[in-house]
C-alpha positions as CSV (number, residue, x, y, z in Angstrom):
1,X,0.0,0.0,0.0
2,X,1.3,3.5,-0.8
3,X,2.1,5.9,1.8
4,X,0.6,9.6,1.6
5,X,3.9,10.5,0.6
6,X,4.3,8.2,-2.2
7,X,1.0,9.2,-3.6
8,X,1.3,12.6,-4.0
9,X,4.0,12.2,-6.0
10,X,2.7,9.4,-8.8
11,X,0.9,12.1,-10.6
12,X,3.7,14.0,-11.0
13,X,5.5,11.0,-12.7
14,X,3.0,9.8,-15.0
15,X,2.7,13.6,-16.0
16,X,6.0,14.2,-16.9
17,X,6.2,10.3,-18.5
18,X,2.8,11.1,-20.6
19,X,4.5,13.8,-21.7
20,X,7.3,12.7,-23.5
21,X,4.8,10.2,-25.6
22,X,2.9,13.2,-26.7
23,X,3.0,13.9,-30.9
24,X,2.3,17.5,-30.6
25,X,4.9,19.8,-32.2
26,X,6.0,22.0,-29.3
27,X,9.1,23.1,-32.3
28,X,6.4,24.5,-34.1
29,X,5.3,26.7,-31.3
30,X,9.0,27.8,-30.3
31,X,9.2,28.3,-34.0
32,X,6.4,30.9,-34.4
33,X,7.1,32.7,-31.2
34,X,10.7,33.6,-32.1
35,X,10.5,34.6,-35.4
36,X,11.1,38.2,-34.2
37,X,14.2,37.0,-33.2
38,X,15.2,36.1,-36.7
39,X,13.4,39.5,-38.4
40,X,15.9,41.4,-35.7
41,X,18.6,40.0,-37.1
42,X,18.1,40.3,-40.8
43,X,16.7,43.9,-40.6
44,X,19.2,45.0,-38.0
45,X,22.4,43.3,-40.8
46,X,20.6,45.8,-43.6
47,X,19.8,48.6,-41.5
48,X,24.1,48.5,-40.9
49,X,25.2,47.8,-43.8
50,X,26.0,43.8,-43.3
51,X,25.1,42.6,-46.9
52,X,26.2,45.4,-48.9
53,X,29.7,45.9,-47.5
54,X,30.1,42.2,-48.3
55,X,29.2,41.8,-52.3
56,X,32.2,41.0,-53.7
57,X,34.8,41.6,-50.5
58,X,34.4,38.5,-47.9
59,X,35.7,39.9,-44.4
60,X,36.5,38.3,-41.0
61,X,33.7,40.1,-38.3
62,X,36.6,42.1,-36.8
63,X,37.3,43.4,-40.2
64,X,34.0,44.2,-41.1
65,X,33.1,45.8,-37.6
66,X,36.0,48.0,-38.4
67,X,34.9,48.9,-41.9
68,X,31.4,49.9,-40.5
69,X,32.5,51.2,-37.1
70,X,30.6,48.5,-35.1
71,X,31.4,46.7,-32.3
72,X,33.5,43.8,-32.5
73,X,31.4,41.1,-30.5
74,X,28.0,41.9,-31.8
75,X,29.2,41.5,-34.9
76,X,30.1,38.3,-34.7
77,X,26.7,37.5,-33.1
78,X,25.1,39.0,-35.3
79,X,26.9,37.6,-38.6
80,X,26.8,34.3,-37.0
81,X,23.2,34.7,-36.4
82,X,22.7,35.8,-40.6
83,X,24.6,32.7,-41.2
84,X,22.7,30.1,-39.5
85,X,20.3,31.4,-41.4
86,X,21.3,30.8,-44.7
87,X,22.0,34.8,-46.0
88,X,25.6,34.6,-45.0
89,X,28.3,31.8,-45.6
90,X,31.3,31.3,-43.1
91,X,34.6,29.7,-43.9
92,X,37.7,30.0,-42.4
93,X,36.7,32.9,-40.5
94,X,35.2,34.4,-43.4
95,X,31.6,35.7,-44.0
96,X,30.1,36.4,-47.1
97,X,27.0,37.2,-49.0
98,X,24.8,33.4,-49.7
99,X,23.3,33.7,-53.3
100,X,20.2,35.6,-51.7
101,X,21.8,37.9,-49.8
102,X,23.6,38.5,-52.8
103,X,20.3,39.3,-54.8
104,X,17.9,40.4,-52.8
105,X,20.1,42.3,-50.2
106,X,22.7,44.3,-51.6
107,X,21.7,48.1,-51.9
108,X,22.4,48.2,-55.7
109,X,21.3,45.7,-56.9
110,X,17.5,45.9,-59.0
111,X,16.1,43.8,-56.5
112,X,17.0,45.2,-53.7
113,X,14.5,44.4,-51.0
114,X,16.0,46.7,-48.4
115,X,13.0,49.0,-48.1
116,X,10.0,46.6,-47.8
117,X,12.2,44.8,-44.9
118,X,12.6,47.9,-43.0
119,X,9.2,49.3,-43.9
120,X,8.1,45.8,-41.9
121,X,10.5,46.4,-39.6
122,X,8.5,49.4,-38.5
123,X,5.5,47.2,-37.9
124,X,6.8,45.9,-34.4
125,X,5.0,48.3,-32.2
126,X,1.8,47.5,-34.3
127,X,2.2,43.8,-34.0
128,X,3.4,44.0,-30.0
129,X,0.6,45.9,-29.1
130,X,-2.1,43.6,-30.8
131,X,-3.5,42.5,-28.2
132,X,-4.6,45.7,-26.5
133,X,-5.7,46.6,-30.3
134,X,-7.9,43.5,-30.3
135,X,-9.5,44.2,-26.6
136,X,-10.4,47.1,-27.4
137,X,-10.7,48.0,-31.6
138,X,-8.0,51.1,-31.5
139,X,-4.8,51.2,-32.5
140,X,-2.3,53.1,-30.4
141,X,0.8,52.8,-32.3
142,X,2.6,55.3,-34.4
143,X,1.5,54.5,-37.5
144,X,-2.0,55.3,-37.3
145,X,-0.3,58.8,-37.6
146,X,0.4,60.4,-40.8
147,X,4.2,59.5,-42.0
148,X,6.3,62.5,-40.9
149,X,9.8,60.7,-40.9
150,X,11.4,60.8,-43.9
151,X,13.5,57.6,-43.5
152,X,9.7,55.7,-42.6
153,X,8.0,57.4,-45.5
154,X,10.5,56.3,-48.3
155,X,10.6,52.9,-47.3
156,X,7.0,52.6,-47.1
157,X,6.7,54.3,-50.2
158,X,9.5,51.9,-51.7
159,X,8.7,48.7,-50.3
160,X,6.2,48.3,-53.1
161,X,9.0,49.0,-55.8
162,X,10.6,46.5,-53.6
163,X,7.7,43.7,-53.8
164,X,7.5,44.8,-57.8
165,X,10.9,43.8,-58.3
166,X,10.8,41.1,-56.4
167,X,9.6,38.8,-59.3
168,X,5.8,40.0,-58.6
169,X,5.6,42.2,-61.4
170,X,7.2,39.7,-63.9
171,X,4.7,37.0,-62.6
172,X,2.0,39.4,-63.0
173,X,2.9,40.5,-66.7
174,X,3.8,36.4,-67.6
175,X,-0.6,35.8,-66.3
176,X,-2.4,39.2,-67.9
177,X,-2.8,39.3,-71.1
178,X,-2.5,43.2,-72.3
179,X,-1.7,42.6,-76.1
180,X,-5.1,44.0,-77.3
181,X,-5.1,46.8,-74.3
182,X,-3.7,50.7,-75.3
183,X,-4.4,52.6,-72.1
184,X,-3.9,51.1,-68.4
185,X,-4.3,53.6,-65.2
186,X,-2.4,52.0,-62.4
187,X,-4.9,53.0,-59.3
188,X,-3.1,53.6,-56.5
189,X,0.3,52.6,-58.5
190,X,2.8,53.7,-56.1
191,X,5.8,54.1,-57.6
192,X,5.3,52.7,-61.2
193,X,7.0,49.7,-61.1
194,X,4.1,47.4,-62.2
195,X,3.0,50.4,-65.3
196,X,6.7,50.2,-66.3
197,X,7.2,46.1,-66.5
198,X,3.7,46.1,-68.3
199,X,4.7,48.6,-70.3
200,X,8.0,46.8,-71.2
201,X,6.1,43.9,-71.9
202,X,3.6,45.0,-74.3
203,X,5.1,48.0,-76.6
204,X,1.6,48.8,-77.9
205,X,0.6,50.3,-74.0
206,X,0.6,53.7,-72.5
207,X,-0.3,54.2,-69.0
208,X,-0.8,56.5,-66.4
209,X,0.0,56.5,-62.2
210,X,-2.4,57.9,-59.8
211,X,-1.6,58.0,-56.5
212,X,-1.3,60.6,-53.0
213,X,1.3,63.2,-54.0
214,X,4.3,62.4,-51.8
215,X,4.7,59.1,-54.2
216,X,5.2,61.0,-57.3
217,X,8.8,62.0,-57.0
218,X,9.6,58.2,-56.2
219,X,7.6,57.4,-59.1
220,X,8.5,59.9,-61.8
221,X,13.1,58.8,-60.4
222,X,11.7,55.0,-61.5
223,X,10.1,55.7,-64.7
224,X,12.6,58.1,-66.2
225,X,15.2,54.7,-65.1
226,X,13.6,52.6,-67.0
227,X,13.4,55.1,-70.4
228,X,9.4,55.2,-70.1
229,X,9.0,58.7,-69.3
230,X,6.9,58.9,-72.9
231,X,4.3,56.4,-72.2
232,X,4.2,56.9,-68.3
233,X,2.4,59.5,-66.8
234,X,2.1,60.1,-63.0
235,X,-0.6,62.5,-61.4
236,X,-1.2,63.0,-58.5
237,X,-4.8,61.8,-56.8
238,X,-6.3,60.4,-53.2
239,X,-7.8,57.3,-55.0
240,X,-10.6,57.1,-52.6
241,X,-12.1,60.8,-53.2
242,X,-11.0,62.2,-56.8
243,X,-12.2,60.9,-59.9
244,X,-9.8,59.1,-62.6
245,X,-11.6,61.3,-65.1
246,X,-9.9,59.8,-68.4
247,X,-11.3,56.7,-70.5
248,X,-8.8,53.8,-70.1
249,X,-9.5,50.4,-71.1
250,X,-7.6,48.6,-68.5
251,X,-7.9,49.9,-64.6
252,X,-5.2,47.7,-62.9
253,X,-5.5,48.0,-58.6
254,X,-2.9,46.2,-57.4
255,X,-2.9,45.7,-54.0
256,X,-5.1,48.6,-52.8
257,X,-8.1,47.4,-51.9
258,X,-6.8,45.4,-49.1
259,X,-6.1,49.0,-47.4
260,X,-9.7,50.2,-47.0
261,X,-13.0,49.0,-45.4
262,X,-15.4,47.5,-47.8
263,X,-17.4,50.6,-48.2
264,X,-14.5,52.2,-49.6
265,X,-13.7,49.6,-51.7
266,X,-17.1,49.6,-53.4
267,X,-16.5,53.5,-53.8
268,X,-13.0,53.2,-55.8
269,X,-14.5,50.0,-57.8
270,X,-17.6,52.4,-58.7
271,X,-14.7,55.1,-59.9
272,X,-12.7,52.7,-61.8
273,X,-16.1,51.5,-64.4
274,X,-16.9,55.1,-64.7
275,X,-13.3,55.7,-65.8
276,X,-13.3,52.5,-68.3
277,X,-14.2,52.9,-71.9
278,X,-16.6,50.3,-73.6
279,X,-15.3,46.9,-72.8
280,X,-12.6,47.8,-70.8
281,X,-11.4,45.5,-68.0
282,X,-10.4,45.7,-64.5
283,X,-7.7,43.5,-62.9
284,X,-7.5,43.2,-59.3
285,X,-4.5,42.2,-57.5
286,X,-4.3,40.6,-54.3
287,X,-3.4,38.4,-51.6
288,X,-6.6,36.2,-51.3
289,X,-8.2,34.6,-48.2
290,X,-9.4,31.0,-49.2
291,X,-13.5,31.2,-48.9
292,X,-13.7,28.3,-46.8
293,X,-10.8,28.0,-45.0
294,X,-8.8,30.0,-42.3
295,X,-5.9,30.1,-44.5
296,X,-3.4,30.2,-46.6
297,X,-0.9,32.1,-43.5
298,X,0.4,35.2,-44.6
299,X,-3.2,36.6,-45.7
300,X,-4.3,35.7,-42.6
301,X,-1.3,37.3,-40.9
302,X,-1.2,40.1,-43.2
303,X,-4.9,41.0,-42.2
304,X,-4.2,42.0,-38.7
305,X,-1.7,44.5,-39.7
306,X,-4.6,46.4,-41.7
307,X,-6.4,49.3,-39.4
308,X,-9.0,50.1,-42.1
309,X,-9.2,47.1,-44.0
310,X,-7.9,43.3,-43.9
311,X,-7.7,41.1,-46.6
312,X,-10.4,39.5,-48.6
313,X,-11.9,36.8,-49.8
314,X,-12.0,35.9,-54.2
315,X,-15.9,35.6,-53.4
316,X,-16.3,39.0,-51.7
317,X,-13.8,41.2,-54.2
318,X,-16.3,39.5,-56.7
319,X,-19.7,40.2,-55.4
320,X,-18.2,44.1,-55.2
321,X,-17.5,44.1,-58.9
322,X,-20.9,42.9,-60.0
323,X,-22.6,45.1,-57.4
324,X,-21.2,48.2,-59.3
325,X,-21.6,47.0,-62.9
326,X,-18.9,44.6,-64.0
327,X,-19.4,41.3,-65.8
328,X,-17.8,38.2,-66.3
329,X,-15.1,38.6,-63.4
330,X,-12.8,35.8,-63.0
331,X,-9.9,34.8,-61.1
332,X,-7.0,34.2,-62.1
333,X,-3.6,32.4,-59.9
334,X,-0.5,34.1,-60.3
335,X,1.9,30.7,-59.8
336,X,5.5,32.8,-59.5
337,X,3.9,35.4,-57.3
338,X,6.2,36.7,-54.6
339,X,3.8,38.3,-52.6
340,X,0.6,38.7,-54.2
341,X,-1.5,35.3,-55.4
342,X,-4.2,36.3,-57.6
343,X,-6.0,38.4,-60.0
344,X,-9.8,38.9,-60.5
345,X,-10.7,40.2,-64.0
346,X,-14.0,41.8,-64.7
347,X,-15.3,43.7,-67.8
348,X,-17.5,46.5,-68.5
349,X,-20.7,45.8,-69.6
């Protein structure tokens, strides 16, 4: 017979013995609750310099901390940290760029992704104060407020350029068909980068930029780089309240509508058919919520970040389009997209 002694402590065992028969992936757990640690890293390596100062010149860390004026040991930690995971290769002492580093993270290089990484860098307040956001429906971070640093308001206006150039814009060109089009107004366009690869892509096109008017500089340095200043034009506009008073007879908005509430969204969709000529089309691009399922991730992710809007489903983008008059809207997978999945076409009646 067991004493008291011995009882109390047989739960204990067969607690921590169950537990260690268990199949559930407590990795997986660890895994999502770090990842900050690893977006530190990578965003801290560009913000100094890391990749960069590397292309083309491997360096020991004590070298490199003295090229860049940082300290010795967190340079080490922090190169060793890039190298674990997999944007830096060591040998002999020696760190240099991997072959993504190489493309994606040296500062000139036309697919730089410097500024969309730093623009999400500037996200962590948001995301660390979600759950007072969700208890209570406000947000209470800076960037509710209107974008008064300079270094914050070229990255955010950049990291779209970034995504573009990416592959995003390629993917999107290989999927939409344009060969019959003349006239495309890029709603909400940013910085051009998706006019200018369509445009590239299909000699017979013209288009035209509309977006707020801090973007146009940004837009008008990347169109005059790629030797389209005659058939690009930028204006400036708030998409939600002016009208796009010209006939064009493709509207392309690319990754806009996830920005505003529904409401909205019917009120720029409204703009865009009264701005399409007979049988123009629209083209929608976005990431897309399944319509069943809580997935795929980064949607779902991507959704809490939005203060106005979130991101939608295929069904509801769809319903919108017929509501205000289009026709015949279908959706379309992009397979290469980087960051953006889809497209929903619709055509004027």
């Amino acid at each position: 017979m067991q004493s008291p002694e011995e009882k109390t402590k047989t739960p204990a065992k067969k607690s921590i013995s169950s537990s260690t028969n268990e199949t559930y992936d407590i990795k997986k757990i660890y895994e999502i609750a770090t990842g900050f640690w690893a977006s530190g890293a990578l965003i801290a390596a560009i913000k100094v310099g890391i990749f960069t100062k590397l292309e083309n010149n491997p360096s020991t860390s004590d070298s490199l901390a003295r090229k860049l004026g940082l300290n010795k040991r967190w340079t080490e930690k922090l190169l060793t940290a890039c190298a674990a995971m997999g944007m830096l290769e060591k040998s002999n002492n020696y760190f240099s760029n991997s072959p993504t580093a190489s493309q994606f993270l040296v500062e000139y290089k036309p697919r730089y992704q410097g500024a969309f990484l730093l623009h999400l860098g500037s996200l962590w307040e948001r995301f660390g104060s979600l759950s007072s956001t969700i208890e209570t429906g406000t947000r209470n971070d800076s960037q509710t407020t209107e974008r008064t640093d300079n270094e914050t308001s070229r990255s955010w206006i950049l990291s779209s350029h970034n995504v573009a150039m990416s592959g995003q814009a390629e993917a999107l060109a290989q999927v939409l068909d344009l060969s019959e089009r003349k006239h495309l107004c890029d709603v909400g366009g940013g910085p051009g980068t998706y006019s200018a690869v369509l445009c590239l892509r299909n000699p017979q096109l013209k288009a035209t930029v509309l977006d707020d008017p801090e973007v146009i500089p940004y837009a008008q340095e990347i169109i005059e780089g790629s030797g389209l200043q005659n058939r690009i034009t930028v204006k400036p506009a708030q998409v939600p309240f002016h009208t796009y008073d010209e006939e064009y007879d493709v509207m392309l908005v690319s990754g806009v509508l996830h920005g505003f509430s529904e409401a909205t969204c019917k009120k720029i969709l409204r703009k865009v058919y009264k701005a399409l000529s007979r049988d123009g089309i629209v083209v929608v691009q976005e990431m897309l919520l399944d319509d069943e399922d809580a997935k795929p991730l980064l949607p779902a992710l991507f959704s809490l970040n939005m203060t106005m809007g979130e991101t939608y489903t295929a069904a509801q983008i769809m319903s919108w389009l017929y509501d205000v008059g289009f026709v015949k809207a279908e959706v379309k997978q992009i397979p290469d997209g980087t960051w953006m999945d889809h497209i929903i076409i619709a055509r004027k009646a």
